[in-house]
Each structure stands twice: as C-alpha cells, then as structure tokens.
Steps between C-alpha positions, in 0.01 A plus 500: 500500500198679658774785689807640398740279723814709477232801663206538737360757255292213323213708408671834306452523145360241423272509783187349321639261296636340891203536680296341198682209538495492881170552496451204228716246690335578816147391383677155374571485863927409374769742482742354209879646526721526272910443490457170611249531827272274552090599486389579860180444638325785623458513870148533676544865560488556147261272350276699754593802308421321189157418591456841598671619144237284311235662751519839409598485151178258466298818625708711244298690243697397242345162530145598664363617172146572593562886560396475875717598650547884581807696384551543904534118538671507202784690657508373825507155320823624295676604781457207699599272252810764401563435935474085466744500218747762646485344856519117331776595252733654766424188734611278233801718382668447882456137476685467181773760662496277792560183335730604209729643778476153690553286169800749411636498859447093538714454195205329262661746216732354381759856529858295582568407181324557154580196352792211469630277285738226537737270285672216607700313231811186512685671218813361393512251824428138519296541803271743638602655803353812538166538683288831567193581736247754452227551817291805410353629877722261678497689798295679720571787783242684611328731230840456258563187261812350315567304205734273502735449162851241492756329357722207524812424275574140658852356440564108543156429431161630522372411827606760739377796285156340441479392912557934459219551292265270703584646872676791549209774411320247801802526719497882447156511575524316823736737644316759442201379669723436791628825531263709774629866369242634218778601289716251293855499598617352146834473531465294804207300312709428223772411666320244731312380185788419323683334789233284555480401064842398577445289808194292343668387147838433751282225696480310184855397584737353241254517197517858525799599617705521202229718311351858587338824358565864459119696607366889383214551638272839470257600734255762378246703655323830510725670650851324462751242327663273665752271322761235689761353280700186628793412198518640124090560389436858493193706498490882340254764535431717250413880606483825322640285190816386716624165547572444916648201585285396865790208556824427490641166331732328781755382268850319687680766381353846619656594764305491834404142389849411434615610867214299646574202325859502583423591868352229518832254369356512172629554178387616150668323206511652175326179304340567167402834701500551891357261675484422872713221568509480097175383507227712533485830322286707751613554861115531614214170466262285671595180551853393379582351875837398370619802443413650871621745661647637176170520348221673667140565474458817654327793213569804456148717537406838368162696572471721268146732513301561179467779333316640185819461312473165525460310140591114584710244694722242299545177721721259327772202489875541407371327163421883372694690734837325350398637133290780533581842726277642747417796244414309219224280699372787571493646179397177303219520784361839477474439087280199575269691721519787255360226271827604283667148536302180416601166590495241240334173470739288766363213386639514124822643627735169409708499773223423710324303334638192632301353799772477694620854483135642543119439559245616700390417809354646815644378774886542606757317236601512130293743441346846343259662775355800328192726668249501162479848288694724763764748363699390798481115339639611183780694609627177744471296174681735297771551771508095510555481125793785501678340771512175305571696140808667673641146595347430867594143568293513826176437617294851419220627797342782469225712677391831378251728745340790343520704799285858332339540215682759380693334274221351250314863580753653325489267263147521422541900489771444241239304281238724555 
C-alpha cells in the first residue's frame, strides 16, 4: 500500500521511496490500494494539484536544459516544487487515512473470521439428514457485521433441518431489524428466532410432525461469539490452546432436562439409550410436534467476547461429537492449520467411494461442502474422516472457523 495502515507515520524511513510513488500515481490521475481496495479516482481537488505538479516540474531545470535559467530561479524553482509535492503528498496521505479507517470501520475487511471450511458427509446412514448453512456478512448493525455459520442433525428425515438451513439466518435477521435499540439483545434474538423455526416447519402439519432437527448455530463478529444450541450438536472454541465447550448437549437424562420433562407428565425411558418418551434421544429440537410439550425449541445462548487468545470455533453434529472429545478436535485442528496434519485424498478412501455414501455437491444433501485450499477446509475433512475411522454411524457436519492467525503464524515461524 502507498501508507503504513497499522500507523499515520506513512512517510518515516522510507520517506522517498512513499512519496515517489505518491507522486507517480498522482500524475496517472488513480490511486491503486492494496489488501484488497479497490483503485479510487482522484477527486477534483487533486487533479488540480496534479496539473499544478506537472506545471512546475515542467519549468524544472532538470528538464529545461538550455542553461537559462539563473541559479536564483533555479532555487526558487526547487523549493516550490519541494512545496507542491510536500503539500500534495500530505493531502493525499489523509485521504487514504480517511478511507482505510471507513473501509475498516464499514466491515469491507474481512476481520470476523480468517477463513472456513465446511464438511458435510451421510456416513454410515442410508439417508442424508444433516444440513449446514454458512452466510458470511449476514448481518448488519450499524458500523459492526456478523457471519453467520450452522448446523442441522435432522432425525426422521431431512426436511426440517434443511427448512433450518434455508430460513432461520433470515428469521434471525428479521428480528434484528425489528428491534429499535442499537445494541443486539442476542439472547432474546435467538430465542425469538428459534421459536419462530419451530412454528413455520409445525404449519406443515402431519407431514412434519413426526420428524425434527437438533440446530448449533455460531454467530461471529468483531467483537463477540455468539452460539445458541437447541438438542445434542455442539460447537467448541478453541483459545490459548484450550478446548471450551460454548453449548451444552440437552440429552433426556441430565438433570435439569429430566425435571422439565417430567414436570411436564413426561417420562424418559431407558430404550437403546434415553430417549424422551423412548423415542427421541435429545430433549431439545425444532419441529417434532408430536412430542410437545416434552420437547422444546427454546436454545441455550452464550456471548462470549473475543479475545487475542482466540485460535478457532468447532461447530459440529453429534456424528463427531459421539467419537471424538472436545480436546482432540481441537488438537487434530490446530495440526491441520499448523500444516502438520494432511488430509488424504477422500475420494480414493473406499468407504466412500460408493455414491451413495458420498459425492459432491453444493447445495444442501448427500453431500461434501468444502471451502477450496483453506487450512480450515482440511481440518473439517480430516475431522470428518476420523469420526467415521473411529466407528461414527451418523451423519458427520462439520464447520471449522479460523478465528486468528496465530495458529498457521506459528506454524510458518516453525518452518522458517
């Protein structure tokens, strides 16, 4: 870039070099940034400047040549020109300040997450019935930006958890825009977001009501994480090289879930494992209208605020959870950015070979979603293909978010 964006001090020691280049770019009459900005036109303020920049330096006596000129005008030509390009240079160094501030501030840097990868795969099932949802900038408050990051582990078929992945970033979104206050009461959004998930699959009536889905979904901006967890998908942060768990499966059996359920009049049966009614083996979903009021759809939400420490955020279905701790995600995870851990080919591993159990595609379904060449994309992969290796007979989901680059830094210090 033309400045030193991290500093106002642009023009220190390498003072010349800068200016050359400012100088250069402002007789093209275009300003080109770098990191990703687009090339600004200059303004009519300082193509005046130019013209006057092209003015005196045509008068210069390092282009006159005809020894005319007197070693008075000489100077007094040198220090006017020195003037134009001091005057024109500091001009020119606000307006990048300026706008760098406003594209940082706006949220066209991309500074929530660093980079995300997800894999979706039917495993060892007959039918696909996970479904995940990834809405980079999904939302919009002010000056501050979200992106947007779930999954869905369906059970009794498929439709509920992709009606998930199609609406409830939108509901979310709605709400928000609703809301008068300028900051985001999440817990309240969630809620209400999830509430109304559940009322619009539950208007499909009987075709629906017999089927539902668990939903993990991660929030993340600048400043925070935000994570609401209805049923037995989880989603772990990794900070300072420590695995935190962000939600709490709601499993029959723990406790506070059991007490609900039975004050409510009902029961959960010990049936191949603990299921409500002996049924369903999470006490928290959308949908499942048959199994109402036992069954709820309310999420638990944490806000959690960023910090430095930050490495990356698991977000994944029971199909790894059930075979793979919290710890060694995040280990397996931090390899892969470390560039320690390669996945393999998935396409020659045999047990996937078979169309049924895997192929790409890139919209909701059967299917391997994978964000192209990201260290985040390998490491969901390579978590997809442990969770099957150690037995998982489950459909496998899996989002990684490189939250700070710290991670492949030190791996590229390590190399170095």
């Amino acid at each position: 870039m033309i400045f030193d964006s991290s500093s106002q001090e642009s023009m220190s020691s390498d003072d010349g070099c800068r200016r050359g280049k400012i100088l250069l770019e402002l007789e093209n009459g275009e300003l080109e940034l770098e990191n990703g900005h687009e090339a600004k036109k200059l303004p009519k303020s300082f193509r005046r400047k130019r013209m006057e920049l092209r003015r005196v330096r045509s008068l210069s006596p390092e282009k006159s040549g005809d020894g005319l000129i007197s070693s008075e005008d000489e100077v007094d030509l040198k220090k006017k020109r020195s003037e134009v390009e001091k005057e024109t240079t500091g001009l020119i160094e606000k307006a990048l300040v300026v706008q760098f501030s406003e594209n940082e501030v706006g949220g066209s840097r991309e500074v929530k997450c660093l980079s995300h990868g997800t894999v979706s795969v039917i495993g060892r099932r007959r039918e696909m019935e996970d479904a995940v949802a990834v809405e980079l900038g999904f939302l919009r408050k002010g000056r501050k930006s979200y992106d947007f990051f779930g999954v869905y582990d369906g059970h009794g078929g498929w439709r509920v958890a992709h009606a998930c992945g199609e609406m409830l970033h939108k509901l979310l979104v709605n709400i928000v825009e609703e809301e008068s206050t300028d900051e985001i009461e999440w817990e309240k959004v969630m809620v209400a977001g999830f509430e109304k998930m559940d009322e619009e699959v539950n208007k499909k009536g009987a075709s629906v009501a017999t089927t539902g889905s668990t939903a993990v979904v991660a929030v993340v901006g600048e400043e925070e994480i935000v994570v609401a967890n209805c049923g037995d998908s989880r989603a772990v942060l990794s900070s300072g090289g420590v695995a935190v768990q962000l939600s709490d499966d709601h499993k029959p059996d723990r406790a506070d879930e059991l007490g609900r359920i039975e004050a409510c009049g009902g029961k959960v049966i010990n049936w191949n494992g603990h299921r409500v009614l002996g049924v369903l083996a999470t006490s928290r979903s959308i949908g499942d209208y048959y199994l109402k009021p036992f069954v709820i759809a309310k999420p638990q939400v944490r806000v959690v605020s960023r910090s430095h420490a930050d490495e990356f955020l698991i977000v994944a279905s029971d199909g790894l959870w059930d075979v793979v701790s919290n710890d060694v995600a995040c280990q397996v995870v931090r390899k892969c950015l470390q560039g320690q851990i390669k996945r393999s080919n998935i396409l020659h591993v045999p047990m996937l070979q078979d169309h049924h159990h895997f192929h790409t595609h890139t919209q909701f379904g059967d299917s391997l979603i994978s964000k192209s060449g990201t260290g985040a994309a390998q490491a969901a992969a390579v978590l997809a293909e442990l969770a099957m290796a150690r037995g998982s007979r489950d459909n496998i989901s899996v989002t990684v978010v490189e939250l700070n680059s710290s991670v492949s830094a030190q791996s590229q210090h390590s190399l170095s």
